[in-house]
C-alpha positions as CSV (number, residue, x, y, z in Angstrom):
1,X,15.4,-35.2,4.5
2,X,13.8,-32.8,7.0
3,X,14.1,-29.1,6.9
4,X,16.3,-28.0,10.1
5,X,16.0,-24.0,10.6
6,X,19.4,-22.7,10.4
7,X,20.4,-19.8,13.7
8,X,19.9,-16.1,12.4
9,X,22.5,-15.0,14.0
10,X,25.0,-17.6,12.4
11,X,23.6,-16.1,9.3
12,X,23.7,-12.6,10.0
13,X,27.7,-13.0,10.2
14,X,27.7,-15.6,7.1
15,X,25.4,-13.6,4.4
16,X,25.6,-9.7,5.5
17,X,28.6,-9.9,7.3
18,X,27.4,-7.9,10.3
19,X,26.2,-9.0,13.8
20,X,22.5,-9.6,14.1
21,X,21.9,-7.2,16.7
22,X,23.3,-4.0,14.5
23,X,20.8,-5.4,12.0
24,X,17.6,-3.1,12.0
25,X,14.6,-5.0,12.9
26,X,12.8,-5.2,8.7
27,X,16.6,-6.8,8.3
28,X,16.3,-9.6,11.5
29,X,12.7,-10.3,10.6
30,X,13.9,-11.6,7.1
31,X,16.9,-13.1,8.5
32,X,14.3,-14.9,10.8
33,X,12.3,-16.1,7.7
34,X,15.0,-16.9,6.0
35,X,16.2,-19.1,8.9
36,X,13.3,-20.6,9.4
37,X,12.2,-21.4,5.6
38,X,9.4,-20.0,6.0
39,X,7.3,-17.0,3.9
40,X,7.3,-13.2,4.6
41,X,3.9,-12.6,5.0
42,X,0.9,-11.4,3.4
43,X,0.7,-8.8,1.3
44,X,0.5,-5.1,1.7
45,X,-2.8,-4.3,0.6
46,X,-4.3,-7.2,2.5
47,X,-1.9,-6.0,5.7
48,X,-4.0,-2.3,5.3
49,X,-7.4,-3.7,5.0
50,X,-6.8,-5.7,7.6
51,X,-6.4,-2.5,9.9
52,X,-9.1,-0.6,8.6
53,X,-11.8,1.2,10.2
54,X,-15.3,1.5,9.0
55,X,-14.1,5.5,9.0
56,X,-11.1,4.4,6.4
57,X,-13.5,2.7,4.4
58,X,-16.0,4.8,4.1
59,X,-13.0,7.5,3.2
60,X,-11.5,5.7,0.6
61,X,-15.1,5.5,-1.5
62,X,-15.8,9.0,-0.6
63,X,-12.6,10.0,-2.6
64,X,-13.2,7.5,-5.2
65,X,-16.7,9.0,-6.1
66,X,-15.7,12.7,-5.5
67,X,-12.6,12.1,-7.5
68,X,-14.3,10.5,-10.6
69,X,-15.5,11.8,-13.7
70,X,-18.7,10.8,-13.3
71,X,-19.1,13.2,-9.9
72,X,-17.5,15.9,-12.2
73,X,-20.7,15.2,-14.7
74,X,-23.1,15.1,-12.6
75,X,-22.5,17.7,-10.1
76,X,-22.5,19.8,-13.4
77,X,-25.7,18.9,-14.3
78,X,-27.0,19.5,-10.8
79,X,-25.7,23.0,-11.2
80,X,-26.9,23.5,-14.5
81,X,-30.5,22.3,-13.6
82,X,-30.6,24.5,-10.1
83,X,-29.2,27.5,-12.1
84,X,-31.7,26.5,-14.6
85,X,-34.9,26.1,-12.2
86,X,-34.2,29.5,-10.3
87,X,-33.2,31.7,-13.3
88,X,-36.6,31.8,-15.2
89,X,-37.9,27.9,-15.2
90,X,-40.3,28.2,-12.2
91,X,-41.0,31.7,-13.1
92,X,-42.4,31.0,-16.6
93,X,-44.6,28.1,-14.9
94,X,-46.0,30.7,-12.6
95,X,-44.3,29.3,-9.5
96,X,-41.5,31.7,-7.4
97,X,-37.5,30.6,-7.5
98,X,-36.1,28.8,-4.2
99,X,-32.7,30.1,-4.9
100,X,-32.8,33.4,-7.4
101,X,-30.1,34.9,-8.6
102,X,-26.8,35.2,-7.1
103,X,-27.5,31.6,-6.0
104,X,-26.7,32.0,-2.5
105,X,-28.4,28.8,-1.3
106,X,-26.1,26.8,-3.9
107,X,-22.8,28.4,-2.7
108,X,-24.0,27.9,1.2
109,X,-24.4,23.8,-0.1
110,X,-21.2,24.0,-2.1
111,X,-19.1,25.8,0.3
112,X,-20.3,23.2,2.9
113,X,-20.0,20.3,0.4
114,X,-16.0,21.4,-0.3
115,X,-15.4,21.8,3.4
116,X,-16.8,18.4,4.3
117,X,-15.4,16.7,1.1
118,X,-11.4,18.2,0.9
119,X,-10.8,16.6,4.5
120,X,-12.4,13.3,3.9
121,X,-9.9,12.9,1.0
122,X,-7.2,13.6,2.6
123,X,-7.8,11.1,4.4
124,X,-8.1,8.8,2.3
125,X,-4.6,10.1,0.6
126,X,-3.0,9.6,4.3
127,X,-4.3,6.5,4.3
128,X,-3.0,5.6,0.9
129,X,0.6,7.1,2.1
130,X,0.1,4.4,4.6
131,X,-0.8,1.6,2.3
132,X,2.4,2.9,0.0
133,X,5.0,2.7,2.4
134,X,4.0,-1.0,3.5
135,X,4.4,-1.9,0.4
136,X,7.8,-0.7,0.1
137,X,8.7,-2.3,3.3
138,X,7.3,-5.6,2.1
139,X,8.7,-5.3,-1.2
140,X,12.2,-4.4,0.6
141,X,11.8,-7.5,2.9
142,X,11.2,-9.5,-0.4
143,X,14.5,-8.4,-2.3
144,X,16.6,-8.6,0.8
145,X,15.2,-12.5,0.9
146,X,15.9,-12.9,-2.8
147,X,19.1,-11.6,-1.9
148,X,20.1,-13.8,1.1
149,X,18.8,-17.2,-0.8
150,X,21.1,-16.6,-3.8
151,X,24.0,-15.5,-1.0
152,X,22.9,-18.8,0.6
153,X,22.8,-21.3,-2.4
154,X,25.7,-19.6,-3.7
155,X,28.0,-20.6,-0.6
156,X,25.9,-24.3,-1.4
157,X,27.3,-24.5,-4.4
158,X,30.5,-23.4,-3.5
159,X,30.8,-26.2,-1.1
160,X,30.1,-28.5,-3.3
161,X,32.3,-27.7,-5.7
162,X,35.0,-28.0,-3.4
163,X,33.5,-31.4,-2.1
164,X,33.0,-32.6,-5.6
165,X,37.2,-31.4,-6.7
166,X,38.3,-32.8,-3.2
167,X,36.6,-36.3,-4.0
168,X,38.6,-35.7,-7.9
169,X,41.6,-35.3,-5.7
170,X,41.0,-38.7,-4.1
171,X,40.5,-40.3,-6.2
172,X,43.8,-39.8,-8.4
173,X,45.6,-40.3,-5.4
């Protein structure tokens, strides 16, 4: 027995009880699946990848790293070695500080590191945003399926009940 899609607008009116045009366009698409037999789609995280940018990319492991403990560490022992260096080091070899105290070499580099670094995260948080709210759509396309199946077996089963006590009628008749 073949598979024959059934008309989304037949089952607009059967399942949701509405027409399909006053359905918004997350609710026709499933209706449309549903009709059809066939699957929603891919998933969300593979739907975002899919419309990255090299920019995205190269965002996302830009916030990974600067948001890591292991960028915490060793930014800390950056500063504790520069600090070290230029506060008597290179003096007790002989040799003059590149940065002496009050460091204002290091706070030119990390004033220009936090002004380069904040935006590039958020970035990466819009793009995450993003990411979030196609998963919500997919995973609300998903339950309004699982919805409309078990509306749709449901009134199957239905049916055959009543088949199955009309033949019982019948049959004592």
């Amino acid at each position: 027995m073949t598979h024959r899609p059934a008309d989304p607008k037949k089952l607009a009116r059967d399942l949701l009880g509405r027409d399909y045009d006053d359905l918004e366009a997350d609710e026709q698409r499933v209706l449309k699946h549903v009709a059809a037999g066939s699957f929603t789609g891919r998933d969300a995280d593979e739907l975002a990848q899919a419309h990255a940018t090299w920019g995205d990319r190269l965002a996302d492991r830009v916030a990974a790293v600067g948001g890591s403990w292991g960028f915490i560490v060793g930014f800390g022992v950056v500063l504790v070695v520069w600090a070290g260096l230029n506060s008597g080091v290179l003096q007790a070899l002989g040799m003059k500080p590149f940065d002496a105290y009050p460091f204002i070499f290091l706070n030119l580099m990390l004033s220009m590191l936090a002004a380069v670094q904040a935006p590039i995260i958020l970035m990466s948080q819009n793009r995450q945003a993003m990411k979030d709210r196609i998963t919500a759509r997919h995973d609300y396309e998903v339950n309004l399926r699982t919805q409309l199946e078990i509306l749709r077996l449901a009134r199957r089963i239905e049916t055959l009940a009543e088949d199955v006590r009309a033949l019982g009628r019948s049959e004592k008749d």
